[in-house]
Each structure stands twice: as C-alpha cells, then as structure tokens.
N, C-alpha and C positions, 0 to 999 in steps of 0.2 A: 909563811902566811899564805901563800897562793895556794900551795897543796889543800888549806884549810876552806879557801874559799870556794875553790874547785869540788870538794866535796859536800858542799853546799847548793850545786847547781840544780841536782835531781829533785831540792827543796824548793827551788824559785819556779822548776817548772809548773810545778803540781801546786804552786803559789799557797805555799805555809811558807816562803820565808820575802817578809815584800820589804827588808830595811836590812841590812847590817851596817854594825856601826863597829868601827875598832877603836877599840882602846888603846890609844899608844903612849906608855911613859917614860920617852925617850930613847929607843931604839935607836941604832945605829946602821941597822940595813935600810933595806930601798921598801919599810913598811909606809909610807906616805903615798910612791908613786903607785905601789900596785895597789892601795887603797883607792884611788882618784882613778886609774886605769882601770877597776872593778865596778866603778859608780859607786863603792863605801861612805860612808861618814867616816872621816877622820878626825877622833879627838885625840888634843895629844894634853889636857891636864885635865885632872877630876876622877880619872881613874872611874872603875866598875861604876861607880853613884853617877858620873854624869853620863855613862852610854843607857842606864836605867832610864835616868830623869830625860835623857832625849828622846827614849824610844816611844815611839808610838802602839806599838801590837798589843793586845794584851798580853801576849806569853814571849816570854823571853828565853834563848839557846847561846847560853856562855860555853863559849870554847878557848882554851890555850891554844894560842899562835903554835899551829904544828901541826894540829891533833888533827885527825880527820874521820870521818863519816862514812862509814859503810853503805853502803849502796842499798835503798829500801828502809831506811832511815825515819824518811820524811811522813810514811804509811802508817810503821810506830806511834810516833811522836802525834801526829793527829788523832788516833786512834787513842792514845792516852788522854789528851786533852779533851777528848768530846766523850771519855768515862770518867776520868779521874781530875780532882783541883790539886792533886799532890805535886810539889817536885818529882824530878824524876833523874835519875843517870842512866846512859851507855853503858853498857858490859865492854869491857875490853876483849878486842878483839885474840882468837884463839894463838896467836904468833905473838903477841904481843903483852900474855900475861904474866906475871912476875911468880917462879919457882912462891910456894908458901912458905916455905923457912924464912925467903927473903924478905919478902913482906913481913912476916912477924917483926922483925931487926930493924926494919925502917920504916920513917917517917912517910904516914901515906899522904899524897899531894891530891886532896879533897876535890880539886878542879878536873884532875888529871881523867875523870869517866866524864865528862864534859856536865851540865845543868840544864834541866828543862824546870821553866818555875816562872810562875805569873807574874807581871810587872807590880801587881798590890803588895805579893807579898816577897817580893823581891823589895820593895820601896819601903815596906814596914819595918826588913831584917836590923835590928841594931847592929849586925856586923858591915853591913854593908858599904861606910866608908872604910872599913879596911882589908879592901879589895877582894876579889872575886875567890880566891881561896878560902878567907875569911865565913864568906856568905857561905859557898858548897859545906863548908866545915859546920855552918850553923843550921845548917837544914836537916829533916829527915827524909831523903827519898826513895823511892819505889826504883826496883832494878826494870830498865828496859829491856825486850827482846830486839835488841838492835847493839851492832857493834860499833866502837870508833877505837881506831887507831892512838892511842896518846901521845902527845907531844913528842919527840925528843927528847931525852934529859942532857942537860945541859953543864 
C-alpha cells in the first residue's frame, strides 16, 4: 500500500487528489499504520460503499492496494474530467502487460487498470456493495493515456 500511496503524491501536489480513504477488510500487514502515518482515512468495514458514501470529491480514483501510478497521471486524469463525465481506466503499464493468449485463458481482474468515475455515479452503481471489482466490472470506461502498474498477484 505505501508504493500505492507514494504514487499518488504527484496528484496531491497539482491538488486533484485532496482525501484518500482506504478500504481495509481485514488485512494482516501494518495497512492501518501507514494509513494514519499517510494522513488516510482508515475504514476497516463497509467495503468500496463506505469509502464512496465518505468521500467528499466529486470524482473518485479506486485503486488495488499495490497498484501504482505512472508519473503524469494526475494531467490525464484532469484533463479527462474537464472533457469527459465517463469512467475511465489506466493502460497497463508496457513491463507489466500480460502476453494475449494469456489474457484470453484468464479471468480479467476488472480493478486491476485502477477507476476514475464520479461519486453519483459510483453511488448509483447496483454493483457497488459488492465491492470495487464488482463496480469496475459494471461500468463502461474510456482507455486513459496514462500508465499504472497493477497490483501484485497474489
């Protein structure tokens, strides 16, 4: 999670990102402390619906604990929001794509290009209480010109 937040930082400067809130549903590493050593919100029940229902911004950026944000990100991500009201995802970064046979064979992790997508209609999604995969998987979104790293698999 730190790598995640760390690439997050180039967003707080240029101030498109003024709250993160993590979601945490029981985790076993030290995700609480570097939450609070971060200035995060830490929820640890209610999953995806309650970092929604807390936030403040109108646009909200779900990412998997892991994933991180290519640098120049934040310019994107503005840039789409002050043309477009669409969700939107990250391209995966060029090191980090998955052969296409492979992908065909496997199950694609809908979260894994991370989410840009308004708190209405993040808060409207019927998938939305079940959980942030759920939501990416229910939406249409526009490919970004910006990379992020995916998660880990696990």
């Amino acid at each position: 999670m730190a790598r995640t937040l760390a690439s997050l930082v180039g967003g707080v400067v240029e101030g498109m990102v003024r709250e993160v809130i993590v979601c945490d549903l029981g985790s076993t590493d030290q995700t609480a402390k570097v939450a609070e050593h971060a200035g995060c919100r830490h929820l640890t029940a209610g999953g995806v619906g309650a970092g929604v229902a807390a936030a403040k911004g109108d646009w909200l950026l779900l990412l998997e604990p892991g994933a991180r944000l290519v640098e120049g990100w934040a310019d994107v991500v503005s840039d789409h929001i002050a043309h477009s009201g669409k969700p939107a995802r990250f391209s995966s970064a060029r090191g980090a794509r998955t052969p296409w046979f492979s992908r065909l064979l496997s199950r694609r992790n809908a979260i894994a290009d991370g989410l840009v997508i308004s708190r209405k209609q993040a808060a409207a999604s019927q998938q939305l209480a079940n959980g942030a995969q759920a939501l990416a998987a229910s939406v249409r979104a526009a490919s970004l010109p910006a990379d992020i790293w995916p998660a880990p698999r696990r």
